[in-house]
Structures are given as C-alpha cells and as structure tokens.
Backbone as XML, in Angstrom:
<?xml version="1.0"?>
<chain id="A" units="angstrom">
  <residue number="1" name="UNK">
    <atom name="N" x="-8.896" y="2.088" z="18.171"/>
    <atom name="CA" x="-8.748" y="2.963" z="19.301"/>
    <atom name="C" x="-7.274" y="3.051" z="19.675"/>
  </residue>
  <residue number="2" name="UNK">
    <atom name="N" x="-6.574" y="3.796" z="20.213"/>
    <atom name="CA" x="-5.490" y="4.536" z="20.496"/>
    <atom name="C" x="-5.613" y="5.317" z="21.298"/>
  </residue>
  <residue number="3" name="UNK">
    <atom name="N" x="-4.886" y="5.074" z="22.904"/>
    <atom name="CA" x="-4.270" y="6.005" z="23.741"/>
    <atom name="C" x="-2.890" y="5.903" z="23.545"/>
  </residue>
  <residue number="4" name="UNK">
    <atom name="N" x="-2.321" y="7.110" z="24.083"/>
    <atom name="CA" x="-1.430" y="8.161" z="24.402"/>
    <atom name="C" x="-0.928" y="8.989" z="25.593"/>
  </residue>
  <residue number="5" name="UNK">
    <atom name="N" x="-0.507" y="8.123" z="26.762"/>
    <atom name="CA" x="-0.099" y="8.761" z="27.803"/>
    <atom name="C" x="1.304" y="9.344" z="27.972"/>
  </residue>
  <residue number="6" name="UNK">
    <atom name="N" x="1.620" y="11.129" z="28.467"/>
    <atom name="CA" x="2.887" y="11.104" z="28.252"/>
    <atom name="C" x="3.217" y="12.035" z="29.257"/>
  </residue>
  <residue number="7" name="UNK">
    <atom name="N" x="4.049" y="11.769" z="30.290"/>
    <atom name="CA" x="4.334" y="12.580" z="31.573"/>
    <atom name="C" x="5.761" y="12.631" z="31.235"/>
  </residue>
  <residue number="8" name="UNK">
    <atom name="N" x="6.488" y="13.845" z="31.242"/>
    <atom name="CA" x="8.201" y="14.221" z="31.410"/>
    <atom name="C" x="8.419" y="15.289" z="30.128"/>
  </residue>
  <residue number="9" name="UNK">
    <atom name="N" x="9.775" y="15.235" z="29.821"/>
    <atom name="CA" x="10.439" y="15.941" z="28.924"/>
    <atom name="C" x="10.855" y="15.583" z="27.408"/>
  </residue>
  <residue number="10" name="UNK">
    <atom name="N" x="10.112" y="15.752" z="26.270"/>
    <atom name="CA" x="11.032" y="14.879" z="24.804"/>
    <atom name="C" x="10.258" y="13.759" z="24.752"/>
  </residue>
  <residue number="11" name="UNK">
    <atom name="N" x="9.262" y="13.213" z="25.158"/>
    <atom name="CA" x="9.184" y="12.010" z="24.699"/>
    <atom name="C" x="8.019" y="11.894" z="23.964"/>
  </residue>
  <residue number="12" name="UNK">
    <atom name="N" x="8.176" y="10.879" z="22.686"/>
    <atom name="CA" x="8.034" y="10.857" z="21.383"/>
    <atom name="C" x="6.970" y="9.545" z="21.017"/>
  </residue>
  <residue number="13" name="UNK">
    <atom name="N" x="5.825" y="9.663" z="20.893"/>
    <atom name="CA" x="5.069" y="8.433" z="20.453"/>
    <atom name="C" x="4.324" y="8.218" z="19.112"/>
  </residue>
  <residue number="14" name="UNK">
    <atom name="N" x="4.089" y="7.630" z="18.143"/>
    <atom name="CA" x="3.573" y="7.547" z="16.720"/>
    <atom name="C" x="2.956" y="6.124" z="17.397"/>
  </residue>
  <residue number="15" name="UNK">
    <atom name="N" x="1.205" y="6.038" z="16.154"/>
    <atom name="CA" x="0.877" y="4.925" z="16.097"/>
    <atom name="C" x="-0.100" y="5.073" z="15.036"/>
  </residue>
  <residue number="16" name="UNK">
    <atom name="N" x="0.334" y="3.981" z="13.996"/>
    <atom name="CA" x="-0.572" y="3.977" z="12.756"/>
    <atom name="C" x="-1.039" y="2.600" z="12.786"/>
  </residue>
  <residue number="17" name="UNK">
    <atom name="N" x="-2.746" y="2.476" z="12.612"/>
    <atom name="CA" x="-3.123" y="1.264" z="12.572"/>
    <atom name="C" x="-3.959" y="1.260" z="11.238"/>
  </residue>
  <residue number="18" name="UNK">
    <atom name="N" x="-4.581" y="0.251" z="10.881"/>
    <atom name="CA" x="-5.067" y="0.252" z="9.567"/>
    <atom name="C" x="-5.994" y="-1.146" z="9.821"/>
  </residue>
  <residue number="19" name="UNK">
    <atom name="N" x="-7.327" y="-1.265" z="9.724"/>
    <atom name="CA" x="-7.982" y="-2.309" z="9.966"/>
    <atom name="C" x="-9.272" y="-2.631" z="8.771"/>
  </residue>
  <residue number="20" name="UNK">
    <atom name="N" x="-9.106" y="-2.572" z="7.780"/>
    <atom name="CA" x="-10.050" y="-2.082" z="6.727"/>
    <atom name="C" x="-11.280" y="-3.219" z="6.119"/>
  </residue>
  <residue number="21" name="UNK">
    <atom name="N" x="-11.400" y="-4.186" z="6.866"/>
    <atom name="CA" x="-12.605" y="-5.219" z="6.684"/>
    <atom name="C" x="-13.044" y="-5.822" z="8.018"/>
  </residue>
  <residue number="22" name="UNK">
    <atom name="N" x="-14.565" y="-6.693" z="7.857"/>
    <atom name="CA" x="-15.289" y="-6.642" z="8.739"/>
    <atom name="C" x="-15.441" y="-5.544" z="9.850"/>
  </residue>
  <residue number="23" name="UNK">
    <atom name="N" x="-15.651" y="-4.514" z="8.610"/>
    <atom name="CA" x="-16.315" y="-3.125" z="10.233"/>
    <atom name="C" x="-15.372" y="-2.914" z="10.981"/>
  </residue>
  <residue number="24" name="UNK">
    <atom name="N" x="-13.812" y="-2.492" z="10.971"/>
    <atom name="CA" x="-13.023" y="-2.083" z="11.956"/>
    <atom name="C" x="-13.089" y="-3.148" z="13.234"/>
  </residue>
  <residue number="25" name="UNK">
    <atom name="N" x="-13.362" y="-4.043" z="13.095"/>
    <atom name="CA" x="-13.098" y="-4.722" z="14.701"/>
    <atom name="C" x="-11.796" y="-4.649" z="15.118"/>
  </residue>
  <residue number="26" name="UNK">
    <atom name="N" x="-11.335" y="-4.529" z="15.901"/>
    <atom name="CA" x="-10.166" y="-4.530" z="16.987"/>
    <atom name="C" x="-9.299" y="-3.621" z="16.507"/>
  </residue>
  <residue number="27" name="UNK">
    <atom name="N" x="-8.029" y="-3.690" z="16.702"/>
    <atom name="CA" x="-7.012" y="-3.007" z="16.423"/>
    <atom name="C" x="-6.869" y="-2.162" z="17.543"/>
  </residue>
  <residue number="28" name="UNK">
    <atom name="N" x="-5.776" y="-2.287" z="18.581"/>
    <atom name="CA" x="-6.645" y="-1.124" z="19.690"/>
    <atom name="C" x="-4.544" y="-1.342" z="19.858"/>
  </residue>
  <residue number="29" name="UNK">
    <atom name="N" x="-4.270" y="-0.045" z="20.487"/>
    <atom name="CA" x="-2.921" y="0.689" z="20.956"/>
    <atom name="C" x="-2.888" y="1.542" z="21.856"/>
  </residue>
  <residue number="30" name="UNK">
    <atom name="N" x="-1.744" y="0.814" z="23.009"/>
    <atom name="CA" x="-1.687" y="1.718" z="24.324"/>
    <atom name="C" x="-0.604" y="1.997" z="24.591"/>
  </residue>
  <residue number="31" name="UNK">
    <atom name="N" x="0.029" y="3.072" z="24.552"/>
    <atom name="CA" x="1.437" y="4.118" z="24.907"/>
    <atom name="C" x="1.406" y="4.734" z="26.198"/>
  </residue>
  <residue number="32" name="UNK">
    <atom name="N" x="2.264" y="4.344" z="26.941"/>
    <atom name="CA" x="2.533" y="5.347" z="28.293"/>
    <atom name="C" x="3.940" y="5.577" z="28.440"/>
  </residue>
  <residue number="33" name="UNK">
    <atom name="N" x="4.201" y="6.769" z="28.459"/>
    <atom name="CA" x="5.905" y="7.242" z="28.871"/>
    <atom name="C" x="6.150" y="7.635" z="30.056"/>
  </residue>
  <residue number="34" name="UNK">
    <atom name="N" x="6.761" y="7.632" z="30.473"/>
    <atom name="CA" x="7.033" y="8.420" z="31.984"/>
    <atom name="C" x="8.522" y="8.765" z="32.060"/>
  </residue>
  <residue number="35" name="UNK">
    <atom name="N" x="9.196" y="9.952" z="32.098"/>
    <atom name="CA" x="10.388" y="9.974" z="32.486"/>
    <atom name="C" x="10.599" y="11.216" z="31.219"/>
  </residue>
  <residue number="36" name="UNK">
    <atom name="N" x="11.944" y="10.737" z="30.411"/>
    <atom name="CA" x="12.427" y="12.082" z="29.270"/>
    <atom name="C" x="12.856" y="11.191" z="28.238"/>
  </residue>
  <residue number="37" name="UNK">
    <atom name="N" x="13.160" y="11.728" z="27.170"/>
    <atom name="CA" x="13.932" y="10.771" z="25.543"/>
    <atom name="C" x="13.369" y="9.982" z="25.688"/>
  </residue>
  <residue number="38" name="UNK">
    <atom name="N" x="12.501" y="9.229" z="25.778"/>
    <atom name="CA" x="11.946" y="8.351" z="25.546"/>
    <atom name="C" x="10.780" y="8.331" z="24.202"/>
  </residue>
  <residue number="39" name="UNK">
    <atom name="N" x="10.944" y="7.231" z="23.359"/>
    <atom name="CA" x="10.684" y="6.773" z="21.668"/>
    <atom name="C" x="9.530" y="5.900" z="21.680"/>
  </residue>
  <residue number="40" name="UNK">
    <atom name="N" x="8.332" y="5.854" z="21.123"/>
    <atom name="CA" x="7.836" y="4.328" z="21.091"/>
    <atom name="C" x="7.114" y="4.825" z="19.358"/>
  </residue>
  <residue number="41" name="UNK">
    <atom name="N" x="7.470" y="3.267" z="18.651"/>
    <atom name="CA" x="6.678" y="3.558" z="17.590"/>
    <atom name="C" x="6.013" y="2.482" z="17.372"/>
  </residue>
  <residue number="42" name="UNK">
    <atom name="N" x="4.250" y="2.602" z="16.672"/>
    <atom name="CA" x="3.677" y="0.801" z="17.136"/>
    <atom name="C" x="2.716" y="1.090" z="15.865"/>
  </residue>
  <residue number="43" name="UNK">
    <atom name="N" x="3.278" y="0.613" z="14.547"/>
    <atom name="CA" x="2.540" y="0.476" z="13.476"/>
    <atom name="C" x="1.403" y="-0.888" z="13.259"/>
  </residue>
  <residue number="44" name="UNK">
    <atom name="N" x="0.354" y="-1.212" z="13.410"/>
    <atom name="CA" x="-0.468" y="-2.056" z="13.085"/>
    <atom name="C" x="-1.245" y="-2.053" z="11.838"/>
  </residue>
  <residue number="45" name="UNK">
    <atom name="N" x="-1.352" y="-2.823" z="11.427"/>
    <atom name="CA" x="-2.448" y="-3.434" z="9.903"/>
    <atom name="C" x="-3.306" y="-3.950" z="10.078"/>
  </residue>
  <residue number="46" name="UNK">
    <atom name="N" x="-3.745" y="-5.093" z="9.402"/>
    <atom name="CA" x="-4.618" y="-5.717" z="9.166"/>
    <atom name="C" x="-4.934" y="-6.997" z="10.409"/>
  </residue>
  <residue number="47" name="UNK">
    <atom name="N" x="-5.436" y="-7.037" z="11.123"/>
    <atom name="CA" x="-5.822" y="-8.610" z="12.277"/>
    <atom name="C" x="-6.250" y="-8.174" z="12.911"/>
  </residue>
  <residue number="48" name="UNK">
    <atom name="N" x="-6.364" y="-8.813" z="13.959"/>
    <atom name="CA" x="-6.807" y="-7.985" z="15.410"/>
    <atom name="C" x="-5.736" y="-7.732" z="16.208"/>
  </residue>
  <residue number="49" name="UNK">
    <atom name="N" x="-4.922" y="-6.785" z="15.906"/>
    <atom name="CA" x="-3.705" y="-6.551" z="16.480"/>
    <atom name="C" x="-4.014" y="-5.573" z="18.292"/>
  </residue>
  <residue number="50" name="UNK">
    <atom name="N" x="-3.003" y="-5.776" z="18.491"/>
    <atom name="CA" x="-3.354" y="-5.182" z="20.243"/>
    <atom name="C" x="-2.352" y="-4.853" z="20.233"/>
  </residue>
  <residue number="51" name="UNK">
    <atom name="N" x="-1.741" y="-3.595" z="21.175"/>
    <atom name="CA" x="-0.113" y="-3.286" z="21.057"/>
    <atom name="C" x="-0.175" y="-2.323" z="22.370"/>
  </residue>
  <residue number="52" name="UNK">
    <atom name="N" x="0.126" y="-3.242" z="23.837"/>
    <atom name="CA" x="1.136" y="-1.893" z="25.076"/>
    <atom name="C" x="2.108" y="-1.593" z="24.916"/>
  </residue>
  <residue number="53" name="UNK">
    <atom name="N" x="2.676" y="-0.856" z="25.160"/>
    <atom name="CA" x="3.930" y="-0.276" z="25.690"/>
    <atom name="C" x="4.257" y="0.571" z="26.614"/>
  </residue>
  <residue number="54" name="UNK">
    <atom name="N" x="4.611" y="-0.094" z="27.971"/>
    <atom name="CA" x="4.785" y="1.064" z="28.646"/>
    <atom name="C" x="6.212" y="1.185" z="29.068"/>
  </residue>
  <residue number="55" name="UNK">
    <atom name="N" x="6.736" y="2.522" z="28.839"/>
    <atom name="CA" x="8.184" y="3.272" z="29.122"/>
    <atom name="C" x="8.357" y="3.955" z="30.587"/>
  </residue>
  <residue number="56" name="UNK">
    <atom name="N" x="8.753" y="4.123" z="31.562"/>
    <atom name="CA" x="9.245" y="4.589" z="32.728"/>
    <atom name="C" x="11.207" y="4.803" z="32.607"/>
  </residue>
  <residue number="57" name="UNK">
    <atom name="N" x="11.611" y="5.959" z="32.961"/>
    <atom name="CA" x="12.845" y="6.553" z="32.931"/>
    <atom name="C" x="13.094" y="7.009" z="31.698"/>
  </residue>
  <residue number="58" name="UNK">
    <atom name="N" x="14.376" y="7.178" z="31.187"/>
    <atom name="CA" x="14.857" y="8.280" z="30.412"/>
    <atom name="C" x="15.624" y="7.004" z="28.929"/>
  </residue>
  <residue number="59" name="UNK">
    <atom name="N" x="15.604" y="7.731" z="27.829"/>
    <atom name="CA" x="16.401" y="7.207" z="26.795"/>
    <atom name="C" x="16.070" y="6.051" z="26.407"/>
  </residue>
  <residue number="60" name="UNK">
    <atom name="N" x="15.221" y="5.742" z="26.704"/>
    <atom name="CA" x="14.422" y="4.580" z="26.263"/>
    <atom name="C" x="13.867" y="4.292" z="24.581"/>
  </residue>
  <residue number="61" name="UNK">
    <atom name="N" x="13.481" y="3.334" z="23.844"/>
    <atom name="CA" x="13.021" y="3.390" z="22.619"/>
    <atom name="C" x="12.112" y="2.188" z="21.816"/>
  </residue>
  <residue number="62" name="UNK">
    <atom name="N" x="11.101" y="1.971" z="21.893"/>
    <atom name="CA" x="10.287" y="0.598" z="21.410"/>
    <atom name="C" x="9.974" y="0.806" z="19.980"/>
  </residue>
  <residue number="63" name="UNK">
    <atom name="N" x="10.225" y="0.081" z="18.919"/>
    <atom name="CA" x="9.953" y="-0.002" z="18.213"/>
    <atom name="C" x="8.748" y="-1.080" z="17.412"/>
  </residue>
  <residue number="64" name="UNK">
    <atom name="N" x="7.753" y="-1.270" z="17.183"/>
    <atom name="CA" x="6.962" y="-2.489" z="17.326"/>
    <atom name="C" x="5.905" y="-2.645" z="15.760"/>
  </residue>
  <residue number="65" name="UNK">
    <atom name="N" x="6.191" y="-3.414" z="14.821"/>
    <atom name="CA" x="5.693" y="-3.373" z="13.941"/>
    <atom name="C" x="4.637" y="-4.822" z="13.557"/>
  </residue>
  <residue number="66" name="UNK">
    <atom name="N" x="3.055" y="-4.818" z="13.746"/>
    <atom name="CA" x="2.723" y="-5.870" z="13.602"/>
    <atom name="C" x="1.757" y="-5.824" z="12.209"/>
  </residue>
  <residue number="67" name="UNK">
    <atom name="N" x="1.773" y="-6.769" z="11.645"/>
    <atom name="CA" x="0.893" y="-7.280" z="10.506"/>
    <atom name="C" x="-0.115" y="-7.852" z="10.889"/>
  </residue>
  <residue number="68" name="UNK">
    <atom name="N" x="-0.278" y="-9.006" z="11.109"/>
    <atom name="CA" x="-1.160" y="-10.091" z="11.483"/>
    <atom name="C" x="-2.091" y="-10.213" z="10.180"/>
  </residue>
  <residue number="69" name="UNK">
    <atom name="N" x="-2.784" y="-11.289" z="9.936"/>
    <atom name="CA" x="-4.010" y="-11.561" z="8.908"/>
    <atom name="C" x="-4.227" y="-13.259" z="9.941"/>
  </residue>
  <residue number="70" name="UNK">
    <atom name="N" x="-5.448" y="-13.243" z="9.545"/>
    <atom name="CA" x="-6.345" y="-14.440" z="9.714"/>
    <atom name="C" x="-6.280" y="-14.440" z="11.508"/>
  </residue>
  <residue number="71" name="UNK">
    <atom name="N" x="-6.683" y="-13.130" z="11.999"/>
    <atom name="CA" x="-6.887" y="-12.753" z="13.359"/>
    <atom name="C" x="-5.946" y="-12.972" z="13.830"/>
  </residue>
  <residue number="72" name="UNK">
    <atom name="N" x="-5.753" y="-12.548" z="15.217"/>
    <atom name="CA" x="-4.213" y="-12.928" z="15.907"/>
    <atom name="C" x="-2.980" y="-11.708" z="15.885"/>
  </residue>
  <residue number="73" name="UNK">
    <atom name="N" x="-1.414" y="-11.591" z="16.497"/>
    <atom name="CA" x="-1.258" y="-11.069" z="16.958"/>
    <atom name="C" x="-1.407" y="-10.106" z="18.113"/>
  </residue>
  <residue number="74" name="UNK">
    <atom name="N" x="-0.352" y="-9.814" z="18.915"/>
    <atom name="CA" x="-0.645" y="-8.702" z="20.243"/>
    <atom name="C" x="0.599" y="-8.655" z="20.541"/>
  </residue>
  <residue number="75" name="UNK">
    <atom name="N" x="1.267" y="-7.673" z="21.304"/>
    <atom name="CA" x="1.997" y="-7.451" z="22.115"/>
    <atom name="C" x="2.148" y="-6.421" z="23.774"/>
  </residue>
  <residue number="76" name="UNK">
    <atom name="N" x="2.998" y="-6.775" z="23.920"/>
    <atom name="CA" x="3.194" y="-6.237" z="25.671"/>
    <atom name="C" x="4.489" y="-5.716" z="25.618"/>
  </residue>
  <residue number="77" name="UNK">
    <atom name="N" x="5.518" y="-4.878" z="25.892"/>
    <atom name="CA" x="6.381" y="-4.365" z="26.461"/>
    <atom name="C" x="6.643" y="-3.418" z="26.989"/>
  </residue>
  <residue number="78" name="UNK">
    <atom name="N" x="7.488" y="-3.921" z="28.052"/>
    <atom name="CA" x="7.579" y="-2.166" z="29.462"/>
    <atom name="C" x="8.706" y="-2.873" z="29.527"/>
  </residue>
  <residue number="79" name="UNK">
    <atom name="N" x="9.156" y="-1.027" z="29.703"/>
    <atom name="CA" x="10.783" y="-0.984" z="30.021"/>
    <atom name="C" x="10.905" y="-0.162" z="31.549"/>
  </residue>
  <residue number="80" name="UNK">
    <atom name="N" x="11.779" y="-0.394" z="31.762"/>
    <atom name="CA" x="11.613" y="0.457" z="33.284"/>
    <atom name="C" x="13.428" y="1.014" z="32.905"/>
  </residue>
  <residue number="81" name="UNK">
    <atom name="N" x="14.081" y="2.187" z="33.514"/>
    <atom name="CA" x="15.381" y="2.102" z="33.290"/>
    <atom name="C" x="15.550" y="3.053" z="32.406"/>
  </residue>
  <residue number="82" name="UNK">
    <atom name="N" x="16.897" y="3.046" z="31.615"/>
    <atom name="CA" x="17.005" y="4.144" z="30.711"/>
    <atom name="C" x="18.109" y="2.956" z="30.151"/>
  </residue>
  <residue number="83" name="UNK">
    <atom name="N" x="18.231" y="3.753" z="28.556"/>
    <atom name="CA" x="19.107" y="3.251" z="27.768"/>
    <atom name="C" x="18.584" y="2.329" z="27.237"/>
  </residue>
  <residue number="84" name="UNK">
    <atom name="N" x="17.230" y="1.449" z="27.355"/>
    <atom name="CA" x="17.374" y="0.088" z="27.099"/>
    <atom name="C" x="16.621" y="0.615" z="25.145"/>
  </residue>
  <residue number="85" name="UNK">
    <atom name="N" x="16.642" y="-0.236" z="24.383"/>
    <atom name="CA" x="16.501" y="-0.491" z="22.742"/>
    <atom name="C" x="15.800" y="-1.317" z="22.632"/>
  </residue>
  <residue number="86" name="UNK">
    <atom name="N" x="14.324" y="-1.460" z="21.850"/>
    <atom name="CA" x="13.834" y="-2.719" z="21.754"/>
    <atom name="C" x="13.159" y="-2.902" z="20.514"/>
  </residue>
  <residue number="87" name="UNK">
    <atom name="N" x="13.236" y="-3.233" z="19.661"/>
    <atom name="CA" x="12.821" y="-3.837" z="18.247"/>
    <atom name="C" x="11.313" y="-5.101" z="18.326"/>
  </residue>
  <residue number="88" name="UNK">
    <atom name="N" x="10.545" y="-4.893" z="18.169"/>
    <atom name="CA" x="10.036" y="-6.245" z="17.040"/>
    <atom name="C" x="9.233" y="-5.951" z="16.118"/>
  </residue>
  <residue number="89" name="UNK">
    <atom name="N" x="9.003" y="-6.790" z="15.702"/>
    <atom name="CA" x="8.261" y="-7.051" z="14.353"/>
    <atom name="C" x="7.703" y="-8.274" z="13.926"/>
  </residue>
  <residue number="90" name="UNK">
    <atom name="N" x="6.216" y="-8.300" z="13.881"/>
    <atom name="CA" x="5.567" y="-9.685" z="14.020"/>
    <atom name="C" x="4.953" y="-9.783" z="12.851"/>
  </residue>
  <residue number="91" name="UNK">
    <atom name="N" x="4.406" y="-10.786" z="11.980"/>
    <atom name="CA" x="3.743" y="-11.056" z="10.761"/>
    <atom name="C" x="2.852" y="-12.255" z="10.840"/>
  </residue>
  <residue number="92" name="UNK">
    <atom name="N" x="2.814" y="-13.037" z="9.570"/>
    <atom name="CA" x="2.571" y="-13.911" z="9.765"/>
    <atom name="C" x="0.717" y="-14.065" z="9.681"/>
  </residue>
  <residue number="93" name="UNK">
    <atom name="N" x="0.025" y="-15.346" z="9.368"/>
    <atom name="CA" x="-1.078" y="-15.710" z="9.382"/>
    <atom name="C" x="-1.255" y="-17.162" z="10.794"/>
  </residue>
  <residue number="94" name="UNK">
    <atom name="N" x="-2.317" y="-16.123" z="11.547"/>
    <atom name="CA" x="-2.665" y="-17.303" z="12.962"/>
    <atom name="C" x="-1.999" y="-16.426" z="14.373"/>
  </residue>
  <residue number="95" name="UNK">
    <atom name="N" x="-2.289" y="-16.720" z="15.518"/>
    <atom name="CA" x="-1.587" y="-16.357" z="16.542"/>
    <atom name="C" x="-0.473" y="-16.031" z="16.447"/>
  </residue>
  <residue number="96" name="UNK">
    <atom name="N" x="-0.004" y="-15.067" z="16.992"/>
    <atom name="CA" x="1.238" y="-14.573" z="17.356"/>
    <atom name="C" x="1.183" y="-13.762" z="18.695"/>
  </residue>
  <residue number="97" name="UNK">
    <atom name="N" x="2.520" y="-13.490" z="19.607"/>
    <atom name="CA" x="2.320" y="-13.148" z="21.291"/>
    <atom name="C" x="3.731" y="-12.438" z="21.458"/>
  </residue>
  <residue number="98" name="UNK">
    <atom name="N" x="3.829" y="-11.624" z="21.803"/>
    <atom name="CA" x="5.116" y="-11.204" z="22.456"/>
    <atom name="C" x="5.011" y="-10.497" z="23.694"/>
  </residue>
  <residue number="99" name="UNK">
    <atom name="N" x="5.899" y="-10.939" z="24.373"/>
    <atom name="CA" x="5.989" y="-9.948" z="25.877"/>
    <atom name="C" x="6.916" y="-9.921" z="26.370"/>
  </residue>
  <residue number="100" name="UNK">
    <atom name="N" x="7.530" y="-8.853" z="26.804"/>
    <atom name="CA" x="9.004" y="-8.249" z="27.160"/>
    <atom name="C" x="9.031" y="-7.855" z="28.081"/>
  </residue>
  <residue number="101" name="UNK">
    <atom name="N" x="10.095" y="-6.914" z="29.301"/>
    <atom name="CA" x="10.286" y="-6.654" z="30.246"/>
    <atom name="C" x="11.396" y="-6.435" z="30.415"/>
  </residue>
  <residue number="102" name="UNK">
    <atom name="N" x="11.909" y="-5.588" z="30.109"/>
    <atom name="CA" x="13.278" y="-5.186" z="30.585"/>
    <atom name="C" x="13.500" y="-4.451" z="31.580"/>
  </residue>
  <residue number="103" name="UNK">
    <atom name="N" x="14.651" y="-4.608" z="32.998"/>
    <atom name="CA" x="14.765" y="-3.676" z="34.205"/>
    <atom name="C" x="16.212" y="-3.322" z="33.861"/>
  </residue>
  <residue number="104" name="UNK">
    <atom name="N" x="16.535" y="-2.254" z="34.268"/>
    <atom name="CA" x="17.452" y="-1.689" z="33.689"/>
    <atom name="C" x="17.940" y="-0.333" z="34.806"/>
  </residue>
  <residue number="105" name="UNK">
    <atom name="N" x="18.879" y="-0.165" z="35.983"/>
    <atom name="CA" x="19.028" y="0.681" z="36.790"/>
    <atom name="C" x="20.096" y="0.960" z="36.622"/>
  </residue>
  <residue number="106" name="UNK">
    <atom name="N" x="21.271" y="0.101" z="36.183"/>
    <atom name="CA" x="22.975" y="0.673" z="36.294"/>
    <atom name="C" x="23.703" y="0.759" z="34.855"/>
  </residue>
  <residue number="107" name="UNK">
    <atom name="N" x="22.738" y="0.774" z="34.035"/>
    <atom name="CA" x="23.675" y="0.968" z="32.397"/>
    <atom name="C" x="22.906" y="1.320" z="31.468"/>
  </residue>
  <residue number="108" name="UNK">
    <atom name="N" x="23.313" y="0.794" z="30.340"/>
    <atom name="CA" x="22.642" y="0.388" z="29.205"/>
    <atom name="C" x="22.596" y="-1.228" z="29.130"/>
  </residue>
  <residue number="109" name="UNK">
    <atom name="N" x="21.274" y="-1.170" z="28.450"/>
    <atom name="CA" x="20.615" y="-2.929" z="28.244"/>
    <atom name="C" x="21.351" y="-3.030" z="26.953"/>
  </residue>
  <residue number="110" name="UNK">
    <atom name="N" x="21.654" y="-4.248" z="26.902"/>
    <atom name="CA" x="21.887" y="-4.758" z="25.123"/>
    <atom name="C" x="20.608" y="-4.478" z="24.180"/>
  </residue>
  <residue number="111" name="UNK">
    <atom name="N" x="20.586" y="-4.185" z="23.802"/>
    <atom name="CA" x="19.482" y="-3.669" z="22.460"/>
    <atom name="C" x="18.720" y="-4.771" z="22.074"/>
  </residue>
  <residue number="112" name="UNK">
    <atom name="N" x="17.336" y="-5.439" z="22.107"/>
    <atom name="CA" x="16.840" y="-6.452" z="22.056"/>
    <atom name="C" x="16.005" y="-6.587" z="20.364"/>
  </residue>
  <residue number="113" name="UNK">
    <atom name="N" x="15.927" y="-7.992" z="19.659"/>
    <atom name="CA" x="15.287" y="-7.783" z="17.903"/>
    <atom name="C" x="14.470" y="-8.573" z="18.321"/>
  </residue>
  <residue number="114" name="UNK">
    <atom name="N" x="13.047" y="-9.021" z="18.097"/>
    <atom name="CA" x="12.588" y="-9.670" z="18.151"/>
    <atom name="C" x="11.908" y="-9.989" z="16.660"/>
  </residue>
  <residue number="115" name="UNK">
    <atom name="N" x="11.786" y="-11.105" z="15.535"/>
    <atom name="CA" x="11.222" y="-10.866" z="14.564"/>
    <atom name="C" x="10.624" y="-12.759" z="14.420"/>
  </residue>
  <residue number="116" name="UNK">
    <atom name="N" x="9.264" y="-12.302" z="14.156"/>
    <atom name="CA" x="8.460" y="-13.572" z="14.124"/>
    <atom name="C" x="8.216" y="-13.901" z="12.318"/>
  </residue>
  <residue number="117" name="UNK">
    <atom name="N" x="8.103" y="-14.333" z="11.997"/>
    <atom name="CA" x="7.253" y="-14.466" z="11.074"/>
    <atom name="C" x="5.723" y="-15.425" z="10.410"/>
  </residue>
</chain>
C-alpha cells in the first residue's frame, strides 16, 4: 500500500516497493508534501519495510532506500523548513529503525547521509 499526499507548487514524489513472498505482507509507504520544490524518493524491496516522510516548506528533498530481508526495517522522516537534504539507505538482515527530524527556519541545513548496513 502507498499513499501520496501533495498540497503546493513542483513537488515531486516516486515510490517503488517490491514484496514478492509470503502473499505480499507489509510493505506499506507514506508521502506528504506541503509547501513547493519539494523531492521525496522511497524505494522498498523485500521485508516488511514501512517508509513516512513528511515534507512541510519549500526546497526540500528525502531520499530513502530500504532493502531489508529476514523482516525488519522502517523509517520516519519530516522536515519542516526549506533547503534541508536528506539521504538514507538501510539494508541488512534483522531490525533496522531510522528517524529524523530536521527544523530548519533561517538557512540551509547541512545535507544529512544516513547508511546502515
């Protein structure tokens, strides 16, 4: 399952999941944008992957790539702000967790990588 929420101007969401044994269980992806330029891309495979993202303001960009096998993986990130960059990419066999939060009112954020394996 896959939602897709998108309120403003330009803004851009992709999500490819792929869950291909035991009957599709899980795999589920939630996108919300709010504002303009704003990017999110949230590729999932194989686990029971879970993937939010929610964007508020302008120029924003999530990038989020999970694998998972032997169940496990999820992620969470909301950006509030503009300018901010955020990368991860999770793999790996067993649990994996990420959760982010960036506030962001007077610039640009440093560009954040997150990579598990």
């Amino acid at each position: 399952m896959s939602i897709i929420q998108q309120q403003g101007i330009n803004n851009s969401a992709s999500v490819v999941q792929s869950r291909s044994a035991n009957y599709q269980f899980k795999n589920f992806a939630y996108i919300k944008q709010t504002g303009y330029n704003n990017q999110a891309n949230l590729i999932q495979h194989n686990g029971n992957n879970i993937g939010v993202i929610v964007q508020q303001g302008y120029n924003n960009s999530v990038t989020a790539i999970q694998e998972g096998n032997s169940v496990g993986v999820a992620l969470n990130a909301i950006q509030i702000g503009f300018n901010s960059n955020l990368m991860i990419s999770q793999s790996g066999s067993g649990l994996r967790d990420v959760n982010v939060h960036q506030q962001n009112y007077s610039g640009t954020s440093r560009p954040v990588t997150i990579d598990i394996n």
